[in-house]
Backbone bond lengths (Angstrom), bond angles and torsions (degrees), N, CA, C in turn:
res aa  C-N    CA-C-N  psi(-1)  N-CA   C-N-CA  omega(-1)  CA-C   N-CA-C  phi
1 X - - - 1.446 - - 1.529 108.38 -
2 X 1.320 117.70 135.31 1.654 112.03 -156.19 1.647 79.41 -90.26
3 X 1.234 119.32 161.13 1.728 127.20 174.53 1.758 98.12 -113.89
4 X 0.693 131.82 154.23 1.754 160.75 165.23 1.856 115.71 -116.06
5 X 1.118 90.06 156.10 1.631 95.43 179.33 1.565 118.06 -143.28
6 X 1.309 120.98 147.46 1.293 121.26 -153.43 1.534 72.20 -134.70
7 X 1.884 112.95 155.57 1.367 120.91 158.20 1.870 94.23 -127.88
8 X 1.530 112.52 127.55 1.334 132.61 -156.60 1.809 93.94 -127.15
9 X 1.143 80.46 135.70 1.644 107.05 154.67 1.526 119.83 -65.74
10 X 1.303 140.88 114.79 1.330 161.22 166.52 1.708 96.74 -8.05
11 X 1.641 83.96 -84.85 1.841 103.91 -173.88 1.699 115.15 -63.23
12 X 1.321 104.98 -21.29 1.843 110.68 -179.11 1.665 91.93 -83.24
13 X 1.667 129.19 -33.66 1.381 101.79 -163.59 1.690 99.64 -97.25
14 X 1.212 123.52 -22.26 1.275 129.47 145.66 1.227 129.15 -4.32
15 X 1.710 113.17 -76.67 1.565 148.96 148.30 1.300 105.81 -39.13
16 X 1.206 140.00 -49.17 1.264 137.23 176.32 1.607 112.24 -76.08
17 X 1.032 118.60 -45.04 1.745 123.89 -175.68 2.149 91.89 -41.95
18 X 1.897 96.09 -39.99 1.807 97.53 -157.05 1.443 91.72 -91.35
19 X 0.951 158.59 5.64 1.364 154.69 -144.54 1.809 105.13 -135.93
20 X 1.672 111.21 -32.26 1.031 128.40 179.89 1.990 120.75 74.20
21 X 1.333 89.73 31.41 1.542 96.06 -165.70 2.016 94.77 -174.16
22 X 1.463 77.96 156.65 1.591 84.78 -178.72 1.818 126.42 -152.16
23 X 1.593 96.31 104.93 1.433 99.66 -179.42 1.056 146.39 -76.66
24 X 1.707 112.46 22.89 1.410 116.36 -171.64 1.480 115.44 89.28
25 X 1.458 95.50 176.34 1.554 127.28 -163.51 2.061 79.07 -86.48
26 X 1.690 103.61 155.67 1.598 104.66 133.69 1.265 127.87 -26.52
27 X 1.424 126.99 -55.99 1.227 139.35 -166.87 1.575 98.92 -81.04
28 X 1.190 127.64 -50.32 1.535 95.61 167.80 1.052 152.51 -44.31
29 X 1.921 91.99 -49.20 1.591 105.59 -177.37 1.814 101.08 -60.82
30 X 1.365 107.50 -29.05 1.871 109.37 -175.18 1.362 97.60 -52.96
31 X 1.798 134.59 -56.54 1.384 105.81 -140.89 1.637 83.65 -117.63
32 X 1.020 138.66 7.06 1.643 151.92 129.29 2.034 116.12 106.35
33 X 1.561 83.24 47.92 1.454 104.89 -170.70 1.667 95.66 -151.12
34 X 0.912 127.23 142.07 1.855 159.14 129.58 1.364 98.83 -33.88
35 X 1.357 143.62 130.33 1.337 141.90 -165.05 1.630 82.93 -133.52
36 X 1.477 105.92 127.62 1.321 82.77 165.61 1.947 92.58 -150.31
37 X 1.482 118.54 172.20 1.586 114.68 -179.27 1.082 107.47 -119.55
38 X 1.142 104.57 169.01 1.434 116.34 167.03 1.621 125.09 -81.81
39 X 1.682 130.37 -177.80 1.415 112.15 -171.46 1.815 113.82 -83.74
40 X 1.269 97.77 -16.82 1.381 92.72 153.22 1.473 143.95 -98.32
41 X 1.443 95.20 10.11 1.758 105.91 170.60 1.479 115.66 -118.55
42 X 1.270 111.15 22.50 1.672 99.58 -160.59 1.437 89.37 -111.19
43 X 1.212 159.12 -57.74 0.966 148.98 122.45 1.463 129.38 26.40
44 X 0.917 110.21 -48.72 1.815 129.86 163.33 1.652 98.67 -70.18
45 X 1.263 102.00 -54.91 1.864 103.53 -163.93 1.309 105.16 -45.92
46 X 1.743 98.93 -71.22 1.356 111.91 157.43 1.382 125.61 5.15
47 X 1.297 110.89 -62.14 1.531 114.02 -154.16 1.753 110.78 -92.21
48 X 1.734 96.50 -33.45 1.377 115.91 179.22 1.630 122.15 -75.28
49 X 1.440 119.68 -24.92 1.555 139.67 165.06 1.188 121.62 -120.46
50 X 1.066 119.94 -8.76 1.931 109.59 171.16 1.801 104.64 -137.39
51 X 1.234 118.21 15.75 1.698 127.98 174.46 1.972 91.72 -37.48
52 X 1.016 114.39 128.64 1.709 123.71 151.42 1.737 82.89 66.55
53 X 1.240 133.14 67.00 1.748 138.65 165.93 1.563 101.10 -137.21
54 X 0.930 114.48 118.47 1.723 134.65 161.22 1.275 99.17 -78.26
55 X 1.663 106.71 137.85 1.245 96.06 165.71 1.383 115.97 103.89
56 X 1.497 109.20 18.54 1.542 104.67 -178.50 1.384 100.12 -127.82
57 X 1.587 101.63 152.55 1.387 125.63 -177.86 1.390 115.93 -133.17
58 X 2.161 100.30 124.56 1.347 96.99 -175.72 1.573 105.14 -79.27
59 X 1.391 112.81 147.77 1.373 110.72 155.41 1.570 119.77 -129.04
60 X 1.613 99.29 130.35 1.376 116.21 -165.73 1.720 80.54 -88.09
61 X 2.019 104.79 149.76 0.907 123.35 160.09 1.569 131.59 -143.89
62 X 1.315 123.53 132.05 1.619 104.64 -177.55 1.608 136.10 -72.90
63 X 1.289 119.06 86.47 1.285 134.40 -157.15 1.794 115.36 -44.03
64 X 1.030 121.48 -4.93 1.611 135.70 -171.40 1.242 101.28 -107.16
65 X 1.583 121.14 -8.50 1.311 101.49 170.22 0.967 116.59 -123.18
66 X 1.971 125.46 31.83 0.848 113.53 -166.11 1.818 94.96 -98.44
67 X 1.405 106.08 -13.71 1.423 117.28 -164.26 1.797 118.71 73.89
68 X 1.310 96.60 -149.43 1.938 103.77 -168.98 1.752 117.06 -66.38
69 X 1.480 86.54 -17.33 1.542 96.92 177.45 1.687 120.08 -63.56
70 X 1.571 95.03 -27.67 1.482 91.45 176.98 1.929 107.24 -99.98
71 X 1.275 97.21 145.70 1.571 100.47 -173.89 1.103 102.02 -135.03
72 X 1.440 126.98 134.79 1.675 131.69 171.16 1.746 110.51 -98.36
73 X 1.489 100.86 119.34 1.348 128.71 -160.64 1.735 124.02 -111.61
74 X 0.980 134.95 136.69 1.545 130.77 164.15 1.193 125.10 -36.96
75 X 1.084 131.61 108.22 1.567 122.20 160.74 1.288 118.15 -139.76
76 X 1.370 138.93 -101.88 1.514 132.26 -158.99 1.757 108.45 -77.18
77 X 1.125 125.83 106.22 1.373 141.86 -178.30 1.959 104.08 64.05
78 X 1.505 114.41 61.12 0.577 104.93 -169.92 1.613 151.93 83.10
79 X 1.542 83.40 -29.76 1.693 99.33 -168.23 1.504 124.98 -57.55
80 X 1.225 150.51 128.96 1.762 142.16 148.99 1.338 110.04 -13.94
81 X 1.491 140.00 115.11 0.820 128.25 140.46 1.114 111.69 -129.17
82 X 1.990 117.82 150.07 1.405 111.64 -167.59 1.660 103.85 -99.95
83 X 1.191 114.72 141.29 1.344 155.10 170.93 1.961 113.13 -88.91
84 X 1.247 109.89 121.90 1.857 97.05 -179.13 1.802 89.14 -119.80
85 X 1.684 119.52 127.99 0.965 137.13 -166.27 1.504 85.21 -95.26
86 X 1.241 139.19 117.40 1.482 129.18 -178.35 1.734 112.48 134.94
87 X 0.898 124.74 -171.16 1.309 142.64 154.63 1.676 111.15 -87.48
88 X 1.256 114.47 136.37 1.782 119.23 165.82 1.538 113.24 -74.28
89 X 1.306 110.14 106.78 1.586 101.32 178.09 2.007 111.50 -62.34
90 X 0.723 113.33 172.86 1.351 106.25 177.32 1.205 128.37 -110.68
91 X 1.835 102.46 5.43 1.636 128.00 139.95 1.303 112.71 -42.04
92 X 1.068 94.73 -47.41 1.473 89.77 -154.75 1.677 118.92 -84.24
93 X 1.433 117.20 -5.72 1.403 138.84 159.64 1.285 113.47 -78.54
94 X 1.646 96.27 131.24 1.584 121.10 -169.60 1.608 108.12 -111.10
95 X 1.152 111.66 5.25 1.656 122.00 -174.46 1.210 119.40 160.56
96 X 1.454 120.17 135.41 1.756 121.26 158.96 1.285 103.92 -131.36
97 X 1.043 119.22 124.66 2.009 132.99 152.98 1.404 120.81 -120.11
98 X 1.360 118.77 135.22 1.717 157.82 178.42 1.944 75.17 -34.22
99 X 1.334 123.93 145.44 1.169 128.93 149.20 1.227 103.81 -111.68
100 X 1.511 112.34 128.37 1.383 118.13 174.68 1.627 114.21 -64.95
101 X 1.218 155.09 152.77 1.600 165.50 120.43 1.460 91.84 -42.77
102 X 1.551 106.35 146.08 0.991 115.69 176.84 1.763 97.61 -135.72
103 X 1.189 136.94 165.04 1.489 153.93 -114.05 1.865 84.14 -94.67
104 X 1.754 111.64 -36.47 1.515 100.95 -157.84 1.887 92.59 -92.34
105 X 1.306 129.65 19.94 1.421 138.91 -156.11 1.395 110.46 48.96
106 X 0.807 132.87 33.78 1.524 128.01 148.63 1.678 126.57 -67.64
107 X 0.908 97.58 177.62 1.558 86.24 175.16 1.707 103.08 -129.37
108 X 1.690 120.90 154.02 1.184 113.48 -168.79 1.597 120.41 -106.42
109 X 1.167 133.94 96.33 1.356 128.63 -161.39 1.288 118.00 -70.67
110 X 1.184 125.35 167.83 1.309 135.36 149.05 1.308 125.80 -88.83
111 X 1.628 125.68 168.11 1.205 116.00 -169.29 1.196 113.44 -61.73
112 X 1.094 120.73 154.66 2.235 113.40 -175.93 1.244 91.70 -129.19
113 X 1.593 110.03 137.28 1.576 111.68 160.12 1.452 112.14 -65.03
């Protein structure tokens, strides 16, 4: 099962845990896609949109079930990255954990498949 990764706001995935569904960052609903990376790009994302942010939560998701809604797209040098046109059901999430900040603002991951 391929995994995907979302980087979430505390209080937005919070709201979503009670709501049972989840519409994204601001910045999604703006350019009207769920941005999310893979385990070797999220890390980068990380650093490039939430560098020095408390308060973030990765969320792992299973990308095969999101269906046609999710599409893998061009973005930073070219690369695939998948985009979910929709709301994230919360079926379809296999995990979220608090990423700690660490002293240089990075953020500290866990192992990623």
């Amino acid at each position: 099962m391929p995994v995907i990764y979302h980087l979430a706001r505390d209080a937005e995935w919070r709201e979503a845990e009670r709501a049972g569904r989840y519409a994204g960052t601001a910045d999604d609903r703006r350019d009207g896609s769920l941005h999310f990376s893979t385990a070797e790009q999220v890390a980068e994302s990380a650093a490039r949109h939430r560098r020095g942010e408390n308060g973030i939560v990765l969320v792992a998701a299973d990308a095969e079930s999101l269906g046609e809604a999710l599409r893998w797209e061009p973005s930073r040098r070219g690369a695939l990255f998948p985009h979910l046109y929709g709301e994230l059901p919360l079926a379809a999430v296999l995990w979220a954990v608090p990423l700690p900040l660490g002293g240089d603002g990075l953020h500290r991951f866990p192992p990623l498949d």
